[in-house]
N, C-alpha and C positions, 0 to 999 in steps of 0.2 A: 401565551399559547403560541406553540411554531407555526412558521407559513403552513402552509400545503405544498406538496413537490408539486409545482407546476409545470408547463412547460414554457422555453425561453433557452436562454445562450446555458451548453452544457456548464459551463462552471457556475451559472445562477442554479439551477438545478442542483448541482451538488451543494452550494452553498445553503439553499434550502433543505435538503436532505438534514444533511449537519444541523437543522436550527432545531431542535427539538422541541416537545411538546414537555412543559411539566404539569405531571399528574399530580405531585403530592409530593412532600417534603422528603430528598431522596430519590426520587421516582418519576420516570420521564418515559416517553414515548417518541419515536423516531419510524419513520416511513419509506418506502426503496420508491427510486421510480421503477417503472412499468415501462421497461424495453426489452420486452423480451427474453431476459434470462430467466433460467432455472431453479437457480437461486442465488441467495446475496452476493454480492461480492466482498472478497475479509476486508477488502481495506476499507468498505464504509461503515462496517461492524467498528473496526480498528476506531474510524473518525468521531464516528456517531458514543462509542464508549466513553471515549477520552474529552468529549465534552460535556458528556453526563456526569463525570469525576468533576472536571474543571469547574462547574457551576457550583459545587459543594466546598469549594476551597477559598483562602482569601486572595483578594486580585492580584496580591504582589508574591504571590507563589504561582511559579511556572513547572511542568512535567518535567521531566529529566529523564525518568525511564517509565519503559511500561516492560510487562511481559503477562505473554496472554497465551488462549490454547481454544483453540476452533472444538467443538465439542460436536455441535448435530450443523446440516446445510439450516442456512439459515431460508424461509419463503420469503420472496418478496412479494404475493398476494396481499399478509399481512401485515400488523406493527407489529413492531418490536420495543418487547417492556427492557428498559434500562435500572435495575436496582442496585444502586450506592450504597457501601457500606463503609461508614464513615471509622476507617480502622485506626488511625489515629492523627491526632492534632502537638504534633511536636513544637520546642523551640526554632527549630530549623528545617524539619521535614514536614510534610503533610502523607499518610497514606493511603490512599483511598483502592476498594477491592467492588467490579465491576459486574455484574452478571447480566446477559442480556439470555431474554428469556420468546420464546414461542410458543402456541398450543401448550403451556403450562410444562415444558421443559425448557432446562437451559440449555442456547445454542452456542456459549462463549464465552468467557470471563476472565478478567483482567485484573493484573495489580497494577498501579499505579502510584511513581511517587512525585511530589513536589518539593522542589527547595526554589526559595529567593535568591536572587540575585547577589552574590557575594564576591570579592576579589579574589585572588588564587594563582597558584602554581599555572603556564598557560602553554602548551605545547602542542600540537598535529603531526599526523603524517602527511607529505607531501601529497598534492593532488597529479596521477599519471601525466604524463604529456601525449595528450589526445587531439584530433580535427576538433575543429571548433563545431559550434553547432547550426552555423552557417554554412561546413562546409556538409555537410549530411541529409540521408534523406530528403534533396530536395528534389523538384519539380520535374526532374531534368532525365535522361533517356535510359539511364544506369535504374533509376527508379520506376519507371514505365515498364522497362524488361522486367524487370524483379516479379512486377504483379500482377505482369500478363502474363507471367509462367507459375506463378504460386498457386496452390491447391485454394480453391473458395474461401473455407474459412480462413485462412490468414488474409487473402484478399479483402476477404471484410472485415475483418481485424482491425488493418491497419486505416480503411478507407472509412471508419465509423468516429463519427466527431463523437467527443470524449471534452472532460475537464480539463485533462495533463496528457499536452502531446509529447509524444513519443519520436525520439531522432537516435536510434542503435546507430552505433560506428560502424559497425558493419552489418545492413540490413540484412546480405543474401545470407548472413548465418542463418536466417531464424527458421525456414524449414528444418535445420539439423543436417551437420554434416559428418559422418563418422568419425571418428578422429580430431573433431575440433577442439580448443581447449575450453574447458570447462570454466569459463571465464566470459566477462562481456562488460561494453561501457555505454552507458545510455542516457543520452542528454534528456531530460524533461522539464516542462517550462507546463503554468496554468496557462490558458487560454483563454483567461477573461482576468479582471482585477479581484483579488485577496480584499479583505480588508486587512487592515494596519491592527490586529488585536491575537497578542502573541497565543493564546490560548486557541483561536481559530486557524490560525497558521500552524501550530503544531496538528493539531485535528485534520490539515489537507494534505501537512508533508506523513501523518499516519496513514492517510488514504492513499496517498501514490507508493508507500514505501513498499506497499505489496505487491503493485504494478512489475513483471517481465521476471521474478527472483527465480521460481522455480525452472522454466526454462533453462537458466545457468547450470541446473544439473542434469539436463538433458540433453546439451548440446554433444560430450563427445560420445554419447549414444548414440547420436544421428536420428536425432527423433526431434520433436518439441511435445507443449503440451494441446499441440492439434492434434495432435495422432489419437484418433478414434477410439485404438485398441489399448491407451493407456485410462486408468482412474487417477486423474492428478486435483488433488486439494490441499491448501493449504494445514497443515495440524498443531502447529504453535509461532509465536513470534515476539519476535523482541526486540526492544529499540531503546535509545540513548538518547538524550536530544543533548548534545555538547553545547551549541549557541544560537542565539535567538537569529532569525532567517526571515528575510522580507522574500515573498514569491513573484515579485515581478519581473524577475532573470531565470536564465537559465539553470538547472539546476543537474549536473554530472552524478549517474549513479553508477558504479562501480561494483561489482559483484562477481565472486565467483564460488564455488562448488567444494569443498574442501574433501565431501566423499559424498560415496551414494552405496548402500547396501540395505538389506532385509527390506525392500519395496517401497524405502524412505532416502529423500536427498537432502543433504545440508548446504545452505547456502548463505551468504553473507553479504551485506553493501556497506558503502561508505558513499554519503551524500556529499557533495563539494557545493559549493557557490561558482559561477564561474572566473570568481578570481583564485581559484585556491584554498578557499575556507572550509573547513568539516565543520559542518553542522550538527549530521547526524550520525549512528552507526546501526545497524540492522543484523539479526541473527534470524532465522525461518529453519523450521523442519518442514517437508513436503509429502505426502504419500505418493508415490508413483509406481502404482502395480500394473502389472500388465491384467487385464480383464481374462477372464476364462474365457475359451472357446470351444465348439463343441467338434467333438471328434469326429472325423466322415468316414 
């Protein structure tokens, strides 16, 4: 049986979230904390699925892709049923298809595949050449101005402890400035200890990898996804895990925008290590419609 989300250090919390409940061969249950949101957030759907797969698999097969699609908001009042369909048991692959369900609809559903660990062809693309992540976001007057002139909600945004802090290269983008390029690089690191179990480390690098992406295609609108008057959710996602990643460093997200039209944005990252390693790569479609107004 999972913990209970309790409360303690944010990334015990998460990490709890993450532990799910098994009901029944196949079939688990998983729990949001209770802070206040509206509803779920994708990337604990993202975390909370991919170890509901993982537990159906053998230990020496790790995830390598998933690709998934946001269907209804997910409540965090309630649980959330996880159903495993065990789609197949190959010599090499494992594939496993995900459905997480609420109030007896499905809110999300994911493929997921596994292969073992095998030798290979071995190449990257280089990681940018960015400020470190010491030299960012810190303490200091550059960041004080920022968010004594920032509109409330990104004020509390950014001042609300969280699992995986957040250090943008360039903070004052994030209200949105016209013209900006539809691009950004964002250091993020857990803020508590991972364990060492690669199945749960991909589960938190799925959790973060939905963290700031949309944004990316808001910025040279000159908007974010604080603007009131936009409807911004996430609507499908996809991911690669290239190579197994310990979370106790820093981790460099890289993302930008490649288009945005019919009230939808494309965006993409590519995770580093802070030595330069790709770990991950990430694709997201977005909704971002502007809301109706009423005419006066």
């Amino acid at each position: 049986m999972s913990r209970p989300v309790e409360l303690g250090s944010p990334m015990e919390e998460l990490l709890s979230t993450l532990d799910l409940e098994t009901l029944e061969e196949n079939l688990f249950r998983g729990r949001s904390p209770q802070v206040g949101r509206q509803r779920v957030f994708g990337g604990q759907v993202i975390g909370q699925a991919l170890i509901a797969a993982s537990r159906t698999v053998a230990e020496d097969r790790f995830v390598h892709s998933l690709h998934a699609y946001f269907i209804r908001p997910g409540d965090p009042a309630v649980p959330i049923i996880y159903d495993v369909d065990r789609i197949r048991d190959g010599a090499g692959f494992t594939t496993r298809r995900v459905m997480a369900i609420q109030h007896g609809k499905p809110i999300y559903f994911m493929t997921a595949s596994f292969h073992g660990d095998e030798p290979g062809f071995d190449h990257a693309v280089p990681m940018p050449d960015v400020l470190a992540p010491e030299q960012v976001l810190q303490d200091g007057e550059e960041r004080r101005r920022f968010l004594a002139s920032a509109p409330k909600a990104i004020r509390e945004y950014w001042e609300r402890p969280r699992p995986i802090e957040l250090r943008p290269i360039e903070l004052a983008r994030d209200p949105g400035l016209a013209g900006s390029a539809a691009s950004r690089n964002v250091w993020m690191r857990a803020t508590g200890p991972v364990p060492d179990d690669r199945h749960l480390q991909a589960a938190v690098l799925g959790y973060l990898s939905d963290l700031t992406l949309l944004d990316t295609a808001l910025f040279t609108h000159g908007t974010s996804v604080f603007d009131r008057s936009l409807q911004v959710a996430s609507l499908d996602h996809a991911m690669w895990f290239h190579r197994p990643c310990r979370l106790d460093d820093w981790l460099l997200f890289v993302q930008d925008s490649p288009s945005a039209s019919g009230a939808r944005g494309m965006t993409r990252g590519s995770l580093f290590t802070r030595q330069g390693l790709l770990v991950a790569s990430v694709a997201q479609e977005g909704l971002i419609r502007k809301k109706a107004t009423e005419q006066i």
